[in-house]
SETIKE-96080 format. One record per residue: x, y, z of N, C-alpha, C in turn; residue in one letter; chain. Coordinates in steps of 0.1 Angstrom, whole numbers, plus 5000, padded with zeros to 4 digits. Example, Ala and Ser with C-alpha at 12.3 -4.5 7.8 and 13.67 -1.06 7.14 Angstrom:
BEGIN
<mardo n_X="5132" n_Y="4943" n_Z="5078" ca_X="5123" ca_Y="4955" ca_Z="5078" c_X="5132" c_Y="4967" c_Z="5078" aa="A" ch="A"/>
<mardo n_X="5128" n_Y="4978" n_Z="5071" ca_X="5137" ca_Y="4989" ca_Z="5071" c_X="5129" c_Y="5000" c_Z="5079" aa="S" ch="A"/>
This chain:
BEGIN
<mardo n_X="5175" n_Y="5296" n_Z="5415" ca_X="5176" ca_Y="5296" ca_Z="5401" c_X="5168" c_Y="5285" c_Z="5394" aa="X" ch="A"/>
<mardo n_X="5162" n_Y="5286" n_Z="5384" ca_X="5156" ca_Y="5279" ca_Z="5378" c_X="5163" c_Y="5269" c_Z="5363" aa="X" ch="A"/>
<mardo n_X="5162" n_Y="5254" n_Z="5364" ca_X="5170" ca_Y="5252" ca_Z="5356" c_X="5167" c_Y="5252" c_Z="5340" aa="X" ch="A"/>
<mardo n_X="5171" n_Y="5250" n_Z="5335" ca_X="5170" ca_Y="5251" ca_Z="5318" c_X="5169" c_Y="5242" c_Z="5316" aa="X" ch="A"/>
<mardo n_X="5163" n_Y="5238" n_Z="5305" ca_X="5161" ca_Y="5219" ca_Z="5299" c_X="5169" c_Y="5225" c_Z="5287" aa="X" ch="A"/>
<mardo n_X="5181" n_Y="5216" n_Z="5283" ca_X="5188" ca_Y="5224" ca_Z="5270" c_X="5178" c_Y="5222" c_Z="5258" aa="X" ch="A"/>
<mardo n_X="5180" n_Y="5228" n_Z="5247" ca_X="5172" ca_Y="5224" ca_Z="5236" c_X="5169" c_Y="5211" c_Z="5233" aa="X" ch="A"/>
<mardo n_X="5183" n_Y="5208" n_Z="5230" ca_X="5183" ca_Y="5192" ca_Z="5222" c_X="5174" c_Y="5183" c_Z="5233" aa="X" ch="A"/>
<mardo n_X="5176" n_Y="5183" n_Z="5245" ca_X="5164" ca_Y="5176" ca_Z="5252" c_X="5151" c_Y="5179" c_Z="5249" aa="X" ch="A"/>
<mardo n_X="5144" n_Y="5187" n_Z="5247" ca_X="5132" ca_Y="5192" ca_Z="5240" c_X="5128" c_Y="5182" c_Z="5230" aa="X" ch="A"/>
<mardo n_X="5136" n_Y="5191" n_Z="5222" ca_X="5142" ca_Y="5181" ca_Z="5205" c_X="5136" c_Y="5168" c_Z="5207" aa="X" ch="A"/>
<mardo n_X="5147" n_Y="5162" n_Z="5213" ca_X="5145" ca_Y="5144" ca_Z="5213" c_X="5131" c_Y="5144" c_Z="5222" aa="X" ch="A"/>
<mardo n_X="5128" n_Y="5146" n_Z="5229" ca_X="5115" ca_Y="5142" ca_Z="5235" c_X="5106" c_Y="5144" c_Z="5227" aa="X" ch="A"/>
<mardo n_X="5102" n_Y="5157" n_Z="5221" ca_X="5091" ca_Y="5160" ca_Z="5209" c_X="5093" c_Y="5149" c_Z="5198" aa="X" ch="A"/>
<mardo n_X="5108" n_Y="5143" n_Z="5195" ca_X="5108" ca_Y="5131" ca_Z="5184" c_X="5099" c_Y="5119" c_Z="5187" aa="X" ch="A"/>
<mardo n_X="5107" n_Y="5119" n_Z="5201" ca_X="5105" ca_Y="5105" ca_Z="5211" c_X="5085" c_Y="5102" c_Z="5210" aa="X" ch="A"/>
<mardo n_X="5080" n_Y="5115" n_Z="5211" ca_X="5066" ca_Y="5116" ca_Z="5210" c_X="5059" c_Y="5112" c_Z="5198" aa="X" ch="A"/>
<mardo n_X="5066" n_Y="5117" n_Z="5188" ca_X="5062" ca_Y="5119" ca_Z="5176" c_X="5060" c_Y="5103" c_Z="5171" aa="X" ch="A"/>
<mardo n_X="5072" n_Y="5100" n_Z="5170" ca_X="5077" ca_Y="5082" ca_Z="5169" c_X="5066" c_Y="5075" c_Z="5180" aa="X" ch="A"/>
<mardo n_X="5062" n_Y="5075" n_Z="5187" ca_X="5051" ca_Y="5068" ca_Z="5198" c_X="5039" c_Y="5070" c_Z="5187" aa="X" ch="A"/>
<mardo n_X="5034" n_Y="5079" n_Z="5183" ca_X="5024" ca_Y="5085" ca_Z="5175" c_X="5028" c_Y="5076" c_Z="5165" aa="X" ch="A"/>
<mardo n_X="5036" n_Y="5077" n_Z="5156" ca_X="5039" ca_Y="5071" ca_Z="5141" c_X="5035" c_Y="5057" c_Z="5147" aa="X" ch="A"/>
<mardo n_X="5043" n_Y="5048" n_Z="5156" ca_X="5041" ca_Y="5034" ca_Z="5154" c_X="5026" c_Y="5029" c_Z="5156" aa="X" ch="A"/>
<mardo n_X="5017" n_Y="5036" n_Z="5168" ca_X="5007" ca_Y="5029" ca_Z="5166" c_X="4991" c_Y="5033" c_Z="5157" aa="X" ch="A"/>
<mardo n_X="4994" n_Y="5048" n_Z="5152" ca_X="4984" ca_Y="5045" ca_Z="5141" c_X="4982" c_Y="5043" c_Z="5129" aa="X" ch="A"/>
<mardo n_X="4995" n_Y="5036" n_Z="5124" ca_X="4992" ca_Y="5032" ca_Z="5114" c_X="4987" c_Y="5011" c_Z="5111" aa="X" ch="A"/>
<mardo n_X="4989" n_Y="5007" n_Z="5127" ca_X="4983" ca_Y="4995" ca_Z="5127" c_X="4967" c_Y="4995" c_Z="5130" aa="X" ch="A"/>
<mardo n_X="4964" n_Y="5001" n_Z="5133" ca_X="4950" ca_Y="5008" ca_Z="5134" c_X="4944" c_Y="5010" c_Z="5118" aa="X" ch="A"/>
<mardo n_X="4951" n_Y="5018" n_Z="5110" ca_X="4944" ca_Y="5020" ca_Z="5095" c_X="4943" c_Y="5009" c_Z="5089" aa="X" ch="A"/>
<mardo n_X="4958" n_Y="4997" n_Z="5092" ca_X="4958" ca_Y="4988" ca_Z="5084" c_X="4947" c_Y="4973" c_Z="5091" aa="X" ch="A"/>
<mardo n_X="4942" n_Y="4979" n_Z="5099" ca_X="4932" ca_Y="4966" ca_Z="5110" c_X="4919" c_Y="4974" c_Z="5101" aa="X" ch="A"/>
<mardo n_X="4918" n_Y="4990" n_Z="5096" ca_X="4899" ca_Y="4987" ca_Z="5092" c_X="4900" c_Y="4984" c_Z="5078" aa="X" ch="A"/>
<mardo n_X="4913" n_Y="4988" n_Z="5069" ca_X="4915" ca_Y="4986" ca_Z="5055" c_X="4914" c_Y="4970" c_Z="5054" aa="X" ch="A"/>
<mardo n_X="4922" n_Y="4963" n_Z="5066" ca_X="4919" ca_Y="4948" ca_Z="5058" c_X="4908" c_Y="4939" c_Z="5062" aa="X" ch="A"/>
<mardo n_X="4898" n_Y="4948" n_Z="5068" ca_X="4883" ca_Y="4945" ca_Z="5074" c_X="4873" c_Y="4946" c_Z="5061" aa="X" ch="A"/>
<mardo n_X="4882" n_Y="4958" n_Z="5054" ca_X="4874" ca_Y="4954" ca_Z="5045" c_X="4877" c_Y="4949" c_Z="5033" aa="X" ch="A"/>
<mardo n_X="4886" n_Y="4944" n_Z="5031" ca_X="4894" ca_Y="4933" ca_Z="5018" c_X="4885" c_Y="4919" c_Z="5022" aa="X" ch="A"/>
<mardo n_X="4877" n_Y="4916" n_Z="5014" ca_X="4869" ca_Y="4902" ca_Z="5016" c_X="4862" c_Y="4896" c_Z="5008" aa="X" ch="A"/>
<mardo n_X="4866" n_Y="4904" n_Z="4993" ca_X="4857" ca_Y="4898" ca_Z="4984" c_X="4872" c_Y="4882" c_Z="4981" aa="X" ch="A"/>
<mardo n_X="4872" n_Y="4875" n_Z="4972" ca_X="4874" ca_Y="4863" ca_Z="4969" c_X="4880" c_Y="4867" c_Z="4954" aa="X" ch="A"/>
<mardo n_X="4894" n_Y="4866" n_Z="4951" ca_X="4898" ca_Y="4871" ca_Z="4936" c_X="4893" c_Y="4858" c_Z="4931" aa="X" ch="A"/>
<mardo n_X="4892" n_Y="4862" n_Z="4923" ca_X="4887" ca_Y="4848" ca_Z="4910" c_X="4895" c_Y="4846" c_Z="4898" aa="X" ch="A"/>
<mardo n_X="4907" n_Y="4859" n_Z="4893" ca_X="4914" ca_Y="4857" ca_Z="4883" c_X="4924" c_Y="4865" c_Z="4887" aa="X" ch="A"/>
<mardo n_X="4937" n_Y="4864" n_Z="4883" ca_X="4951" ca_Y="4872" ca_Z="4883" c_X="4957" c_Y="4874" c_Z="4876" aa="X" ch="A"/>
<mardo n_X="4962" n_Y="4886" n_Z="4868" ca_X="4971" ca_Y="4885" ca_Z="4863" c_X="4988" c_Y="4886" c_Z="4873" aa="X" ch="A"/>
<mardo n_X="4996" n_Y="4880" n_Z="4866" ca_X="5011" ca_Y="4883" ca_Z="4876" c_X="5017" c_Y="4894" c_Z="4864" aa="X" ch="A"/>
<mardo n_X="5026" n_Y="4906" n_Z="4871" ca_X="5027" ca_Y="4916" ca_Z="4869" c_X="5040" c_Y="4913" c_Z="4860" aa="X" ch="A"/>
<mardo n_X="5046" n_Y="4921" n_Z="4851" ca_X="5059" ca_Y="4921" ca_Z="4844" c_X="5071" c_Y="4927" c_Z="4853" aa="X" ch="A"/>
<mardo n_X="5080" n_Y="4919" n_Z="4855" ca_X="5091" ca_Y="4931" ca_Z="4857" c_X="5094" c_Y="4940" c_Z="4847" aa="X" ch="A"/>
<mardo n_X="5094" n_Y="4948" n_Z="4850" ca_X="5103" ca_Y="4962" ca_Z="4842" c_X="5113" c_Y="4956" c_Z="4836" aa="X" ch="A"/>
<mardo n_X="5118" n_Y="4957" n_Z="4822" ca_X="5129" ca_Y="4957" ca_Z="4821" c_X="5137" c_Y="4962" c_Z="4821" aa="X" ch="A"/>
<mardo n_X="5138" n_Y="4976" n_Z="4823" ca_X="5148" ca_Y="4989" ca_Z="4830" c_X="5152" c_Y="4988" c_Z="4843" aa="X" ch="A"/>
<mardo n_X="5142" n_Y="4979" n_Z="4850" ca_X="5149" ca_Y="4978" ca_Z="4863" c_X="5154" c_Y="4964" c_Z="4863" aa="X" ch="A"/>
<mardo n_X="5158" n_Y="4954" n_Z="4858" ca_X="5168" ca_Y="4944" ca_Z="4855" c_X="5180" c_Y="4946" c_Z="4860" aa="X" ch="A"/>
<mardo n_X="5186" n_Y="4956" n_Z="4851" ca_X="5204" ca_Y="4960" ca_Z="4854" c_X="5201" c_Y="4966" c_Z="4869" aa="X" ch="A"/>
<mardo n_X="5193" n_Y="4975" n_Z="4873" ca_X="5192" ca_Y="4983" ca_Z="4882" c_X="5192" c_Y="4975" c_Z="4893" aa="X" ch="A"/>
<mardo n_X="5182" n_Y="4963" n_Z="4890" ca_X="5183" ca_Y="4951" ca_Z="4905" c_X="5173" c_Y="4958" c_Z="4910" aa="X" ch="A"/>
<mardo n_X="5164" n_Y="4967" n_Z="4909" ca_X="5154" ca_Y="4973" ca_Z="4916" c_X="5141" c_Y="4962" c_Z="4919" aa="X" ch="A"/>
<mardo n_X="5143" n_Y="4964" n_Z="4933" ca_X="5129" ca_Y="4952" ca_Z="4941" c_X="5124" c_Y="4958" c_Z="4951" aa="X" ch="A"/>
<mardo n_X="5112" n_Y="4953" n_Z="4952" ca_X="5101" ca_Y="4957" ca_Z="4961" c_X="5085" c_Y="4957" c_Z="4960" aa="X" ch="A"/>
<mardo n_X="5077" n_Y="4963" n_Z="4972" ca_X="5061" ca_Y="4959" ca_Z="4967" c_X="5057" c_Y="4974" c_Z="4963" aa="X" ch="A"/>
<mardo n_X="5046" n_Y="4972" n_Z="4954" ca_X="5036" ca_Y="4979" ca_Z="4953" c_X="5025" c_Y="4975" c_Z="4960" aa="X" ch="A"/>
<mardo n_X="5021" n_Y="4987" n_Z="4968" ca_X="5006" ca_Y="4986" ca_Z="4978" c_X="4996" c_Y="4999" c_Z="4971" aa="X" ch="A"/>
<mardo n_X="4987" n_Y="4988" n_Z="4967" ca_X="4975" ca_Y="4995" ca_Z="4959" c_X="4960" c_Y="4993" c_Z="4961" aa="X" ch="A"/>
<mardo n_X="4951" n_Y="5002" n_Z="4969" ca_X="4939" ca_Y="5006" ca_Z="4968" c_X="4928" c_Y="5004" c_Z="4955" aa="X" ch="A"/>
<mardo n_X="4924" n_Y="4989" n_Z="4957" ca_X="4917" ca_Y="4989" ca_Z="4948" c_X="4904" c_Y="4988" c_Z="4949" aa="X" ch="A"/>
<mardo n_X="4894" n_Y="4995" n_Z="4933" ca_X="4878" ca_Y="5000" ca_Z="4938" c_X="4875" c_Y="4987" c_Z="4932" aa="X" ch="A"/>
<mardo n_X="4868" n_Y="4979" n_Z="4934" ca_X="4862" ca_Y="4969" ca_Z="4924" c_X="4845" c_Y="4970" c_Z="4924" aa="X" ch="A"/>
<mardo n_X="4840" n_Y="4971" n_Z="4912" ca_X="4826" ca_Y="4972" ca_Z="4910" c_X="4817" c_Y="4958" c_Z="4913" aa="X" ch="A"/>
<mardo n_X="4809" n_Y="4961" n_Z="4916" ca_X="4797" ca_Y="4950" ca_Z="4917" c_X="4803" c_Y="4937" c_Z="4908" aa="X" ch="A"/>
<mardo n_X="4803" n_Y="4936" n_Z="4896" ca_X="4807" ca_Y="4925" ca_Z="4889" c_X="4815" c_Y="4917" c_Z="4891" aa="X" ch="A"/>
<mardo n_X="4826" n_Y="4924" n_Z="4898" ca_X="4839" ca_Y="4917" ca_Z="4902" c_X="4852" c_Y="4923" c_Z="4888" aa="X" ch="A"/>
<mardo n_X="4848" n_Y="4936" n_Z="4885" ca_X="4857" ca_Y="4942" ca_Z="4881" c_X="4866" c_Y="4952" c_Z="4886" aa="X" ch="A"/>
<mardo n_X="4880" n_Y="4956" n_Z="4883" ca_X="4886" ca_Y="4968" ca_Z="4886" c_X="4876" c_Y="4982" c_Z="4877" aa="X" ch="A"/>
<mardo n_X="4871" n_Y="4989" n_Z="4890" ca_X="4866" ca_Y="5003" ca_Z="4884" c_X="4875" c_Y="5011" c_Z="4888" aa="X" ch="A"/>
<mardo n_X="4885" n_Y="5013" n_Z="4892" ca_X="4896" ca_Y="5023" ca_Z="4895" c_X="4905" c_Y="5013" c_Z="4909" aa="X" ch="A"/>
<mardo n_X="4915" n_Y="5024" n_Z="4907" ca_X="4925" ca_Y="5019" ca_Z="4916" c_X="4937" c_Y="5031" c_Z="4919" aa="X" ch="A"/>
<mardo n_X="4940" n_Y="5031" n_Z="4930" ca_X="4952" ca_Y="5041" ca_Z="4935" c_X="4959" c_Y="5040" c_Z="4944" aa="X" ch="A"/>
<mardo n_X="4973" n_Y="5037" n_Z="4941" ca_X="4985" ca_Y="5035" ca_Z="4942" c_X="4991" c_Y="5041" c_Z="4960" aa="X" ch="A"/>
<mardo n_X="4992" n_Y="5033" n_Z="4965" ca_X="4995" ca_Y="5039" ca_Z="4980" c_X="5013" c_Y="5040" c_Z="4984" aa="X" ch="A"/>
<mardo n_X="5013" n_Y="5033" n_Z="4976" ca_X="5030" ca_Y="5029" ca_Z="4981" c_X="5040" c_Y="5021" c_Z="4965" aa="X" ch="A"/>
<mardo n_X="5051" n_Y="5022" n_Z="4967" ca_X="5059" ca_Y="5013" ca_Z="4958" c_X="5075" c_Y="5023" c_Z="4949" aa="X" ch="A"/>
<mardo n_X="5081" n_Y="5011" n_Z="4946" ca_X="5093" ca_Y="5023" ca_Z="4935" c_X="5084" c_Y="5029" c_Z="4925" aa="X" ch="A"/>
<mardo n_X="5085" n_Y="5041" n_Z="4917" ca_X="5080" ca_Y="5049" ca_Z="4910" c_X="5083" c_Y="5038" c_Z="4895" aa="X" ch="A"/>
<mardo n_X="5088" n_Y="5032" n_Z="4893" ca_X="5095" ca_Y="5023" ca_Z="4881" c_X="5093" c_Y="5008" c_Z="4879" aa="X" ch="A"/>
<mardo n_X="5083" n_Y="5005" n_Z="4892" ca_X="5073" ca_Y="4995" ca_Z="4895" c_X="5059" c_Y="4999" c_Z="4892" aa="X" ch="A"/>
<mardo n_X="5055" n_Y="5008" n_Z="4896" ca_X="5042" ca_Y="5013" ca_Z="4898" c_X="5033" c_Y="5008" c_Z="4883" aa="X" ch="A"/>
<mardo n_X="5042" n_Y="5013" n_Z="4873" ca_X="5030" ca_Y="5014" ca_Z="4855" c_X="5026" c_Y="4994" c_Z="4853" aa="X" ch="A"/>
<mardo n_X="5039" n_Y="4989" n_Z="4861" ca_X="5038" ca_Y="4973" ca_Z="4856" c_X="5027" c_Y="4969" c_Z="4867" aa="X" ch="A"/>
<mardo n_X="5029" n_Y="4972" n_Z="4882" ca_X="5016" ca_Y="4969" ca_Z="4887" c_X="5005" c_Y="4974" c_Z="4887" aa="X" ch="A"/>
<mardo n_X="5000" n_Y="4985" n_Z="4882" ca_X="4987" ca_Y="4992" ca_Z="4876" c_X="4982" c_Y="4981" c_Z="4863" aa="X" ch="A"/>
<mardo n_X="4991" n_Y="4977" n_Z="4851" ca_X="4986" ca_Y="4970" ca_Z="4842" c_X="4982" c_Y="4956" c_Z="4843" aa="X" ch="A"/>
<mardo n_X="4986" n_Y="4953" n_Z="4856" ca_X="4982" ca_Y="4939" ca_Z="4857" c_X="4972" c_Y="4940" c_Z="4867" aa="X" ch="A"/>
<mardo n_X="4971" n_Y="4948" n_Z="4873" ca_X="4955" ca_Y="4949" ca_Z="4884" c_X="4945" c_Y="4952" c_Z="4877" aa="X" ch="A"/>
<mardo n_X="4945" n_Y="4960" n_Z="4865" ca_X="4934" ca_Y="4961" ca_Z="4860" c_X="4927" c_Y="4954" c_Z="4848" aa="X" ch="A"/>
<mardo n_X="4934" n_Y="4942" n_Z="4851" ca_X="4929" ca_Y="4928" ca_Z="4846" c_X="4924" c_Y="4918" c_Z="4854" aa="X" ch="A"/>
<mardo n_X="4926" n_Y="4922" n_Z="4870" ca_X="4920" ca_Y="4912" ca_Z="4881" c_X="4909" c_Y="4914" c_Z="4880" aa="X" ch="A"/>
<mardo n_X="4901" n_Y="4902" n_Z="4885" ca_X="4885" ca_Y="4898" ca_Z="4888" c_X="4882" c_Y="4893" c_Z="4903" aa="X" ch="A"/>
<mardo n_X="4873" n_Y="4899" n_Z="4908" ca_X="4869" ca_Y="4893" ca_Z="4922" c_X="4856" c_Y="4883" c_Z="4916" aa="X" ch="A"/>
<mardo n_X="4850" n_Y="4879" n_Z="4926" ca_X="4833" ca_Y="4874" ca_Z="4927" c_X="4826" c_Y="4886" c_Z="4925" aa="X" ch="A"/>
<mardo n_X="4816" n_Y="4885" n_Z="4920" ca_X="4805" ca_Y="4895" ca_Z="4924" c_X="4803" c_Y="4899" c_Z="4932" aa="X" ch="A"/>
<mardo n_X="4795" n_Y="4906" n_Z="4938" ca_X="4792" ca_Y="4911" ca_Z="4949" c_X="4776" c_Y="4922" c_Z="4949" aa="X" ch="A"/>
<mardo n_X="4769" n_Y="4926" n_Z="4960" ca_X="4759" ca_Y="4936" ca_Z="4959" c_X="4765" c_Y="4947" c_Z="4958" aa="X" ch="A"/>
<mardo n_X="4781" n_Y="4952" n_Z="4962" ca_X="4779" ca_Y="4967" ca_Z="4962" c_X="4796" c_Y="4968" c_Z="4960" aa="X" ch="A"/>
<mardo n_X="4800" n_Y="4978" n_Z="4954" ca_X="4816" ca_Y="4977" ca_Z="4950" c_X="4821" c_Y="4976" c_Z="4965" aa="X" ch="A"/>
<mardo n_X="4834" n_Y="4975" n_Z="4966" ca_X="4846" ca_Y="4968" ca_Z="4977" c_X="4858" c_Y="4979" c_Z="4977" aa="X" ch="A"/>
<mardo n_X="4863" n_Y="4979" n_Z="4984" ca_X="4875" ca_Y="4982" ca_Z="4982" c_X="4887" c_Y="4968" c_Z="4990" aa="X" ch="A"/>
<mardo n_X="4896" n_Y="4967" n_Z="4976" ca_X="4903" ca_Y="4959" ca_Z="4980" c_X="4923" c_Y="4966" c_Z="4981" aa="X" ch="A"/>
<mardo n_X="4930" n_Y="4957" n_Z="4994" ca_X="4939" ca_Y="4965" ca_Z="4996" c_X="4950" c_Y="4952" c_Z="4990" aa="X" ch="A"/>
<mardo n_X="4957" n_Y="4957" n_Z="4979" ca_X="4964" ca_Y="4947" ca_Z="4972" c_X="4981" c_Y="4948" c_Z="4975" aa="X" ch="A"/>
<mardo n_X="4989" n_Y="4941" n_Z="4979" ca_X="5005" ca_Y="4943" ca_Z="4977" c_X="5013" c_Y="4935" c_Z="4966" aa="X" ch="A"/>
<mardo n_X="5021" n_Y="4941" n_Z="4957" ca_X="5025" ca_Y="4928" ca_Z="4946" c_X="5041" c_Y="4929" c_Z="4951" aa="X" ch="A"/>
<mardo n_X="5047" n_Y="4920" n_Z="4946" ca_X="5060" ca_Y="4917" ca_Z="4951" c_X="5070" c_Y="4918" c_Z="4936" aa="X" ch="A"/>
<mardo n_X="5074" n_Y="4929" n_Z="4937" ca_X="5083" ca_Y="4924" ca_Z="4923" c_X="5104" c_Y="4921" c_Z="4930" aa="X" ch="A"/>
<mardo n_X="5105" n_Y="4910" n_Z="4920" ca_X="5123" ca_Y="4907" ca_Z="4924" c_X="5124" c_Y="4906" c_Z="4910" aa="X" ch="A"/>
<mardo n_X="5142" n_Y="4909" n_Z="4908" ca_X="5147" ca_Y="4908" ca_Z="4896" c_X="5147" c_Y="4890" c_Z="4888" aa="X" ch="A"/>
C-alpha cells in the first residue's frame, strides 16, 4: 500500500516554500534600489504629523520612491509603503526636497519616520 502524505502536510510545506521565497528576495531588490540612492540631499523639509492621527497614536514610516530631475528637484514620486493617514503629510514634504545636481535624473529610495 502506498502511503498518503495528509493534506495539511502539503499545506505547510508549500507555505514552508513560499516563506524561503518571501525572505530572500526582497533583500535582493532592496541591495539594487539602494545602489542607486547616491545623489547627496541638499535641503529637507521635516514632514507634519497629521493631526487626526494625534488622538489615534498612529506611528510609523513612509517608504517612497523618489524621481529627482537633473537639477536636483522632485519630478515625481510614488509611494511604496506606509499608513494611508501618513502618506498626504509625507508626499508634501518630499516634494520640497532638493538633491545636488546631477547629469541625468536618479531615483531616490526615501523612509520618513512619523511618532506622535
Amino acid at each position: 500500500m502506498k502511503k498518503i502524505i495528509p493534506t495539511k502536510n502539503r499545506i505547510v510545506a508549500v507555505l514552508l516554500a513560499l516563506l524561503a521565497v518571501c525572505l530572500f528576495v526582497p533583500i535582493s531588490a532592496s541591495a539594487q534600489q539602494a545602489a542607486e540612492a547616491n545623489r547627496k540631499l541638499v535641503s529637507k523639509t521635516v514632514p507634519q504629523y497629521p493631526g487626526l492621527c494625534r488622538p489615534l497614536r498612529i506611528q510609523g514610516n513612509v517608504r517612497a520612491d523618489v524621481l529627482v530631475a537633473p537639477n536636483g528637484k522632485v519630478k515625481s514620486l510614488e509611494v511604496k509603503g506606509g499608513h494611508p493617514l501618513l502618506v498626504q503629510s509625507a508626499e508634501d514634504a518630499l516634494r520640497q526636497w532638493k538633491w545636488e545636481p546631477a547629469s541625468h535624473e536618479t531615483h531616490e529610495i526615501v523612509e520618513l519616520k512619523f511618532t506622535p
